[in-house]
C-alpha positions, 0 to 999 in steps of 0.5 A, spaced: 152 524 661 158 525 658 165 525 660 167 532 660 159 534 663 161 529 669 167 533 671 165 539 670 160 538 675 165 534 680 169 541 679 163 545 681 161 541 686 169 542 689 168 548 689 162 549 693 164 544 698 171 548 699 167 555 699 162 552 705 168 551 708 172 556 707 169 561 713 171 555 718 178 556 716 178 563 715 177 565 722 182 568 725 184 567 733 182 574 733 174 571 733 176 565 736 177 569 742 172 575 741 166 569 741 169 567 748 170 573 751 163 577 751 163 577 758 166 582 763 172 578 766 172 577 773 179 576 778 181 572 784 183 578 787 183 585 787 189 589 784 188 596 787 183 602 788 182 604 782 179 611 779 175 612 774 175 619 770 171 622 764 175 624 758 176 631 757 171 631 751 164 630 751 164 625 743 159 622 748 153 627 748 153 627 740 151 620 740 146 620 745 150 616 750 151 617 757 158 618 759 163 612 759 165 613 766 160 610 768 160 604 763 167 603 765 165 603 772 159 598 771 165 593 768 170 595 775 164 593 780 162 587 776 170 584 775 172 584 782 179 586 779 179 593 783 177 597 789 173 603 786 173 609 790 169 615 787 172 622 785 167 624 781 159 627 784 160 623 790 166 625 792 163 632 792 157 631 796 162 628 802 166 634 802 159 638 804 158 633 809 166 633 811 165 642 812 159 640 816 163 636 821 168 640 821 163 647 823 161 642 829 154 641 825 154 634 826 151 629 831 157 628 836 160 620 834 159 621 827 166 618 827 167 623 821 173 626 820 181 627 817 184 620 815 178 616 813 178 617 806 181 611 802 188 613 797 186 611 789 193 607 787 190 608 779 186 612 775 184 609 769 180 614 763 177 611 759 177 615 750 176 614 743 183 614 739 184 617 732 187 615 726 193 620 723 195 617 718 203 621 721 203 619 729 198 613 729 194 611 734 193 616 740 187 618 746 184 623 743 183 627 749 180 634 749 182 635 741 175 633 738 171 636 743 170 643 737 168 637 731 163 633 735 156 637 734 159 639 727 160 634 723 156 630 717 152 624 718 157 618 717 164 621 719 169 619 723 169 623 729 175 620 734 174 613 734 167 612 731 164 612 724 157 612 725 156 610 717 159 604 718 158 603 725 165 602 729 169 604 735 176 605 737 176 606 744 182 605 749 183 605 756 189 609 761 191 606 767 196 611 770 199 610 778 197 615 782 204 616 786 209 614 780 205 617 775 206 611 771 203 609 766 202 602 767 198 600 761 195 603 755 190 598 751 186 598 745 179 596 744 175 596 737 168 594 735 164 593 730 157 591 728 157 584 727 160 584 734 152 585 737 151 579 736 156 575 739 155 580 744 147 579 744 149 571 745 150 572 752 148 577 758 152 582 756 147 587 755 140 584 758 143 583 765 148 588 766 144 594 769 148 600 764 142 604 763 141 603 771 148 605 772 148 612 769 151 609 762 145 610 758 145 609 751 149 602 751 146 597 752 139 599 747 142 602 741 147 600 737 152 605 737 152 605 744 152 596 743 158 597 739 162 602 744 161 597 750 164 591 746 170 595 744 171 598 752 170 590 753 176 588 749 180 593 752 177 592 759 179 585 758 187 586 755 187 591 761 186 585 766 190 580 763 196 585 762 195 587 770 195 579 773 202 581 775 201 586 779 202 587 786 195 587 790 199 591 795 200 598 791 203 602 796 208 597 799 211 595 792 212 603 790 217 608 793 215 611 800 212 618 801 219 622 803 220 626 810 223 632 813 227 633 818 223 639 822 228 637 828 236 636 829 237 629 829 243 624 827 243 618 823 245 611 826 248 605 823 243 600 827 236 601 831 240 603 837 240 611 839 248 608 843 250 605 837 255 609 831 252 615 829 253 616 821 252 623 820 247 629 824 242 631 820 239 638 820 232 640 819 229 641 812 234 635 811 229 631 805 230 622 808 227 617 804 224 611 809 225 603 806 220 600 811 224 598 816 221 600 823 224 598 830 219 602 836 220 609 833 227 609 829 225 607 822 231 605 817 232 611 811 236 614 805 238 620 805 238 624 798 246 622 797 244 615 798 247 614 805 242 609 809 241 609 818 235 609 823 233 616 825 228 617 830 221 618 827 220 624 833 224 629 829 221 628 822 214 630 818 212 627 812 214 632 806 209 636 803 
């Protein structure tokens, strides 16, 4: 063999050794974490009550798919980083109950009444996003509903191309009294994400068809949205382990109304200096500050005292 036929082959053989090599470099962090992350992630504590809330569209039907609230729902129970309270089918079955007891139609100490039902301190909704080319990512909302059922097969509708089998989903959480939104996450899916989802799990023992979210476990645009809303379920957690886990105490108290005269103290002491007098429809603002029946507020000019909790109702 000659010299020139013996470095050709040494060159070829450095190439071949190089382009084996080349997917192991290549890949991204993005993999890396992808691969690992195939599970629904789960907290040590829980962040709040959450409600989950379908979108305003219907993209889901047209695929064959249940609605993604119920799929969220599954990831919400099996995380245990929330306490999901329902506003949706269940909610309306105990009103019915709830008009029964207050017609007098229930058993006596049924110990069913006003005050038992818990406050949700966010509502997540779970969406496709779109591409615009001018205003970039955003939910989709309510805007595609008049699209889906009229498309050609493969087009992209909101967030998902069936032709090429990808999903771009995002998640919302909104506080329920600020009514800020607390996050916005992302998620995107693909086809050969089914079998890093299909390495563990995810899709065998998760219970989504039992749950109300058929379709997202045994077809394979159904498989490619879950993986996206996982991604993003999984952000979403990771951008929350900061939160309080006490939603109501860290935001601002509910305002009160006087609705009788009263006056404002400096101390909790109805024989101390008396700030100011107060009359009724006067808006306070309680700081959590309690002392038997007085209770520490600011007033709308921002002056602070102790009030009787007697001559005041919560604001409504």
């Amino acid at each position: 063999m000659s010299f020139r036929a013996l470095k050709s082959l040494s060159v070829m053989g450095l190439l071949s050794l190089a382009a084996a090599a080349m997917p192991v470099f290549a890949r991204s962090a993005q993999d890396i974490r992808d691969e690992r992350s195939a599970e629904i992630p789960v907290c040590s504590k829980k962040l709040g009550a959450v409600s989950v809330v379908e979108p305003e569209n219907n993209w889901w039907r047209d695929q064959g798919l249940g609605s993604p609230e119920a799929l969220i729902k599954v990831f919400v129970r099996k995380s245990n980083c929330f306490t999901l309270v329902d506003r949706g089918k269940g909610m309306q079955a105990i009103q019915a109950e709830r008009s029964l007891a207050a017609s007098g139609d229930l058993r006596g100490g049924s110990n069913l009444g006003q005050g038992q039902i818990r406050a949700a301190d966010y509502v997540l909704v779970p969406d496709l996003v779109a591409a615009n080319n001018k205003a970039g990512w955003h939910a989709v909302g309510g805007l595609i509903g008049g699209l889906v059922g009229h498309r050609r097969a493969g087009a992209v509708i909101g967030g998902i191309n069936t032709k090429k089998k990808t999903a771009d989903v995002v998640l919302t959480l909104t506080d329920v009294r600020s009514s800020e939104e607390v996050a916005t996450v992302e998620g995107h899916g693909k086809k050969t994400d089914i079998g890093w989802g299909g390495h563990g799990t995810l899709f065998s023992s998760s219970g989504f068809g039992g749950a109300g979210a058929s379709g997202y476990s045994d077809t394979e645009i159904g498989q490619v949205i879950t993986l996206a809303y996982l991604k993003a379920y999984t952000d979403l957690v990771q951008q929350l382990g900061g939160l309080s886990d006490n939603p109501s105490a860290a935001n601002a108290a509910q305002a009160v109304v006087m609705n009788k005269p009263g006056r404002m103290y400096a101390s909790p002491d109805t024989n101390g200096q008396v700030i100011k007098s107060l009359e009724v429809g006067t808006m306070l603002y309680p700081t959590g500050e309690k002392r038997d029946v007085l209770w520490e507020v600011t007033d709308e000019l921002g002056t602070k005292g102790w009030v009787s909790s007697l001559l005041f109702q919560l604001a409504r």
